[in-house]
KETORRO-293246 format. One record per residue (C-alpha): x, y, z; residue in three letters. Coordinates in steps of 0.25 Angstrom, whole numbers, padded with zeros to 4 digits, always signed. Each point is the difference from the previous one (the first is absolute). Example, Ala and Ser with C-alpha at 12.3 -4.5 7.8 and 13.67 -1.06 7.14 Angstrom:
residues 2
+0049-0018+0031ala/+0006+0014-0002ser/
END
This chain:
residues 347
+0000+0000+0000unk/+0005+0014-0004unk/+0006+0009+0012unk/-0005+0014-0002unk/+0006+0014+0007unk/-0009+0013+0001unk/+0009+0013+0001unk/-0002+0014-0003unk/+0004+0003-0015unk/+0013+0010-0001unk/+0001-0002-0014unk/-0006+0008-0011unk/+0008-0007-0013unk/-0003-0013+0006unk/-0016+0003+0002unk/-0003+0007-0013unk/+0007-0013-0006unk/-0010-0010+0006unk/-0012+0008+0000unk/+0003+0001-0014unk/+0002-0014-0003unk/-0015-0002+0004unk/-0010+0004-0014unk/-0010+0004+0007unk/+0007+0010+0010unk/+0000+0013-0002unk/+0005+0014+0007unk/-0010-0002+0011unk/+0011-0008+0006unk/+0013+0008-0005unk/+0011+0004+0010unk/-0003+0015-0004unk/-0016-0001+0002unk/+0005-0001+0015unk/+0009+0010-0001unk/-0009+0011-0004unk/-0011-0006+0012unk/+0014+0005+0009unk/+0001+0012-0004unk/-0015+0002+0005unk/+0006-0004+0012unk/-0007-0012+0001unk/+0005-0013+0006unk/+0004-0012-0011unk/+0001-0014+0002unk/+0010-0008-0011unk/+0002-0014+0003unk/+0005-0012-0007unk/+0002-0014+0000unk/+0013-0007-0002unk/-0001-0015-0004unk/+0012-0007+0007unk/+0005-0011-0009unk/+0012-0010+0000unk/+0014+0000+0004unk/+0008+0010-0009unk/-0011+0008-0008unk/-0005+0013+0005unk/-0014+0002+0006unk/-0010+0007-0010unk/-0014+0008+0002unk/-0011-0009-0002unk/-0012+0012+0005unk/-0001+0013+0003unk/-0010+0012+0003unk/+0001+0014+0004unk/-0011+0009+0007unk/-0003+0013+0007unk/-0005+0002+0014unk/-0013+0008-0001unk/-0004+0009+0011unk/-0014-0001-0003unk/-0011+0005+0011unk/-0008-0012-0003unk/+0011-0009+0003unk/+0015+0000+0001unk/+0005-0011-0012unk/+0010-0003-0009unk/-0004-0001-0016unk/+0006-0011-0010unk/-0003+0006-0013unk/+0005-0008-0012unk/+0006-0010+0008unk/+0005-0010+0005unk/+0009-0005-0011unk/+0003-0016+0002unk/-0005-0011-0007unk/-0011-0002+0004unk/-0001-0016-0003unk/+0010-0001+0012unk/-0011-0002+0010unk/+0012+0000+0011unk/+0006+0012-0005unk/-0013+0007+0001unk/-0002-0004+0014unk/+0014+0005+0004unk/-0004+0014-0005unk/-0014+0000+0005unk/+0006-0003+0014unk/+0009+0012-0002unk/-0010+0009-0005unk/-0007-0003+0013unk/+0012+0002+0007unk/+0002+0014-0005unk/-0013+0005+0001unk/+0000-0002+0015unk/+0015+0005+0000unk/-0006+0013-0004unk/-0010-0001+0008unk/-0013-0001-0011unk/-0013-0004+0001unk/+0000-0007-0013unk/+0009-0001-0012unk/-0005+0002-0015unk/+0003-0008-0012unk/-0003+0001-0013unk/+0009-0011-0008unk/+0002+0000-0015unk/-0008-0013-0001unk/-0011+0000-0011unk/-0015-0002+0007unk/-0002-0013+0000unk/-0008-0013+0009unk/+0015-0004+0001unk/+0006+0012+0007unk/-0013+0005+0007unk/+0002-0014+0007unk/+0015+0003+0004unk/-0002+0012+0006unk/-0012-0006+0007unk/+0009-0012+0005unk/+0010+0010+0005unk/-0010+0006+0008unk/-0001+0012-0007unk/-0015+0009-0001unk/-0004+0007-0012unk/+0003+0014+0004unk/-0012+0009-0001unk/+0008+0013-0007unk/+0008-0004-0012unk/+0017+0003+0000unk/+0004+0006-0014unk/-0005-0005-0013unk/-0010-0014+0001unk/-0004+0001-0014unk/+0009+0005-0012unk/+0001+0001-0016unk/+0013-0007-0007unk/+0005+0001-0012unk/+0012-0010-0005unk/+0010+0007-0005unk/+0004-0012-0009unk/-0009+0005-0010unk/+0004+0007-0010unk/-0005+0017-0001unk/-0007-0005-0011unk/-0007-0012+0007unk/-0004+0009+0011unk/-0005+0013-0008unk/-0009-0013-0007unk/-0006-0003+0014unk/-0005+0013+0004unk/-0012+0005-0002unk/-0003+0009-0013unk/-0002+0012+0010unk/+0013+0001+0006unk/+0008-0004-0014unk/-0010+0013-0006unk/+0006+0007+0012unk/+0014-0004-0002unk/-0001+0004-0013unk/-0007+0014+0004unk/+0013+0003+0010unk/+0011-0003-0012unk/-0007+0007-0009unk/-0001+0014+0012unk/+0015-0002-0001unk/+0001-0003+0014unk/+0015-0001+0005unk/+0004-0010+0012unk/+0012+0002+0009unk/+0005-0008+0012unk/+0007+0004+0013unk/+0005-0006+0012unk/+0003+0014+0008unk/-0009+0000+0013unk/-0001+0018-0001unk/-0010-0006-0013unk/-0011-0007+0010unk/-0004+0014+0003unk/-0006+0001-0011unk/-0006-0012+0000unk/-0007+0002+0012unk/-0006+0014-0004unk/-0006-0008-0012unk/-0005-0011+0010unk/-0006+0010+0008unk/-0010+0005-0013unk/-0001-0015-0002unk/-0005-0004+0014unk/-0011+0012-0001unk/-0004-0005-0013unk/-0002-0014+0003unk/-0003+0000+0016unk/+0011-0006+0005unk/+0010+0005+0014unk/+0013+0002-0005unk/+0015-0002+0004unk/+0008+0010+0004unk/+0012+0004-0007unk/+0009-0005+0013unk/-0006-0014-0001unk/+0002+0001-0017unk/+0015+0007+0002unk/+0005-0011+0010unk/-0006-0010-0007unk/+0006+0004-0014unk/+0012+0004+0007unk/+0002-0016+0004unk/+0000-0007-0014unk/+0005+0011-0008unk/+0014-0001+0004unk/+0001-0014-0006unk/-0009+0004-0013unk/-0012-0009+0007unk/-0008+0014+0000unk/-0004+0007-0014unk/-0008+0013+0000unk/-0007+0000-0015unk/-0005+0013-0005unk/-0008+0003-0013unk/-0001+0015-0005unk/-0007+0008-0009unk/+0006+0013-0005unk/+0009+0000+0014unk/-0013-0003+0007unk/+0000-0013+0008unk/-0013-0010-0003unk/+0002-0011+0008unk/+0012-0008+0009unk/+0003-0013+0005unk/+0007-0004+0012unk/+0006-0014-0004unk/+0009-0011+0007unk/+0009-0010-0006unk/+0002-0011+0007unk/+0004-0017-0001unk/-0009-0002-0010unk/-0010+0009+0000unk/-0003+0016-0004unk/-0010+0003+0008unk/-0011+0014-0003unk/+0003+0006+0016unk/-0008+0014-0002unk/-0004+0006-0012unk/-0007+0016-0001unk/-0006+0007-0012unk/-0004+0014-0002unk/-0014+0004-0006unk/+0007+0002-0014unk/+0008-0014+0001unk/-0014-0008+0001unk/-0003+0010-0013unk/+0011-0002-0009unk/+0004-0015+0006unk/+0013+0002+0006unk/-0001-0013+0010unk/+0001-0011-0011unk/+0013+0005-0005unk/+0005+0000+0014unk/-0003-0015+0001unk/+0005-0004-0014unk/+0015+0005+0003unk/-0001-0006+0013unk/-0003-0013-0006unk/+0011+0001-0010unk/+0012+0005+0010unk/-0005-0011+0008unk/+0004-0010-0008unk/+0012+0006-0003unk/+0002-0003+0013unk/-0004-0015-0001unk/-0011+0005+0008unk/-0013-0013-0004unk/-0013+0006+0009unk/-0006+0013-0001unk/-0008+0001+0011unk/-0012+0013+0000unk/-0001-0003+0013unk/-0012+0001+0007unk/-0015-0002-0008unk/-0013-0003+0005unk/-0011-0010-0006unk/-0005+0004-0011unk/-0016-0002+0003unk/+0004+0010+0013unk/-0004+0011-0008unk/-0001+0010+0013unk/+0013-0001+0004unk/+0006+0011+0002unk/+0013-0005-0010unk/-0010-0007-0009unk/+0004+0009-0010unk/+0016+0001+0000unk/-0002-0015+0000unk/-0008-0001-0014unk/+0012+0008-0004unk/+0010-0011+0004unk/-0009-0010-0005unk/+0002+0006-0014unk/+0012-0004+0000unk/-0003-0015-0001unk/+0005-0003+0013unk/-0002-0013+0006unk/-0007+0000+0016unk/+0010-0005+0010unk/-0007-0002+0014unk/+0007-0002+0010unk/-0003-0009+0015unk/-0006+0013+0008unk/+0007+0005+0010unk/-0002-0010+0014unk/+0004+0002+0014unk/+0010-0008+0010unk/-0009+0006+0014unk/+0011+0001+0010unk/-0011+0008+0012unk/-0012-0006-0002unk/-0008+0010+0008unk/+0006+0010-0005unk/-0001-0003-0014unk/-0016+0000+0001unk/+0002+0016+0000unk/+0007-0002-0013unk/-0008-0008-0005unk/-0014+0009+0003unk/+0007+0012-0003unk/+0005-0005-0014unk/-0013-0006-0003unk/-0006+0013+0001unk/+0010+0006-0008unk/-0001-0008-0012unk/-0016+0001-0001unk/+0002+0014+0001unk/+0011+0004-0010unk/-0007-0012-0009unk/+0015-0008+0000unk/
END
């Protein structure tokens, strides 16, 4: 039977280079998404696996996950988003790292900890978590629900799976002579938030601030992970598009558009040299991110995700987000709170 060491990881190359061995993983669980949530001030847990094998070989990372302890007022926690990265077919494994995962949640002293793996919704992995002990947790932890597009196509391929709407629209912003720049320079997110600002009134929604964005930016742009994409008009800016390149994924973080954008289709353009430079990079998922079911017609992203629908994207769900309770008493606040929370914001 393997023999399996749990330590706090203290090496960036040597995580990026795991989390990226793994297809399905994506920036969700890189070293730099931690870092930014440190320069919020915010407590991180890094932790890997070490399989200890035979006489004269060196010991190798079979698992590992990273989170952030959330002071929320409905229940101190720590939050597993995109993670843990193991196989998951290794049912040992997996109960070494649950074990630990228990382990430093009461380290820091939380009432539950949160996880939202990059398993696809299935009988098979509703089951595991169940088995593990996990609850269906009643608010979601980043995206459940997402369009993908396989970069393995050709341009051509997937400009032939859009909808006609969005080629007409494509077609519209080449012909408005629309140029599109790139930057990795943080000073550039201002701008970006000012858009997202008009964009937030328009469509309903509470915005981020620009420190949250900056710091944020300021993690993955360093190591070219953070792209800011730009498309203008005569000098005036139409839309941008906050991108993250990482493993094997480019994934559509935050985009904003200004009123003439929507009119002289700016976004699509943004997407298309995305695409490309992505797979300059090797890069074979686009992920849009985060879209809703398309018969939820009064969801409040309802529209922006028709508009990723255009592009052909295929619909990734992923397990829900579920709940290793820690304080059982104390986790029935969370749990009445939350619930109240998501009928309320229709989540």
């Amino acid at each position: 039977m393997a023999k399996y060491k749990v330590m706090t990881a203290t090496d960036k190359k040597a995580w990026d280079k795991f989390v990226t061995s793994f297809p399905e993983a994506n920036f969700l669980q890189s070293w730099d998404f931690y870092e930014f949530h440190k320069a919020r001030g915010l407590e991180i847990v890094r932790r890997i696996v070490l399989e200890e094998p035979g006489a004269g070989r060196r010991a190798k990372i079979v698992a590992a996950y990273a989170g952030v302890v959330e002071h929320a007022k409905r229940g101190r926690h720590l939050a597993i988003a995109g993670g843990p990265i193991l196989d998951w077919s290794r049912k040992a494994l997996v109960r070494k790292v649950f074990e630990d995962i228990h382990f430093m949640g009461e380290k820091n002293d939380c009432v539950f900890v949160r996880v939202r793996p990059q398993l696809e919704l299935s009988d098979k992995s509703q089951k595991l978590f169940r088995d593990l002990g996990l609850k269906k947790a009643p608010m979601y932890l980043s995206v459940e629900y997402a369009g993908i597009l396989d970069l393995t196509k050709s341009e051509d391929e997937i400009l032939a799976g859009m909808r006609q709407r969005l080629r007409r629209a494509l077609r519209k912003g080449a012909k408005n002579n629309i140029e599109v720049t790139t930057s990795t320079d943080p000073k550039d997110i201002h701008t970006f938030y000012e858009i997202q600002l008009q964009t937030a009134k328009r469509h309903d929604f509470v915005s981020f601030s620009e420190d949250f964005l900056t710091k944020q930016f300021q993690a993955f742009a360093p190591n070219g992970e953070a792209v800011l994409y730009t498309a203008k008009h005569e000098g005036e800016i139409l839309a941008q598009n906050f991108m993250i390149f990482y493993g094997n994924e480019a994934s559509y973080h935050y985009g904003v558009s200004s009123e003439l954008g929507t009119k002289l289709s700016g976004a699509p353009l943004l997407h298309m040299q995305a695409m490309r430079d992505a797979r300059e990079r090797g890069i074979k998922r686009y992920s849009f991110w985060g879209i809703v079911a398309e018969d939820d017609t009064k969801h409040r992203f309802y529209g922006v995700s028709q508009f990723k629908r255009g592009f052909g994207v295929s619909e990734l769900k992923y397990l829900p987000a579920h709940d290793l309770i820690i304080r059982p008493m104390a986790y029935q606040k969370t749990k009445i709170i939350e619930t109240i929370r998501r009928k309320c914001r229709h989540v």
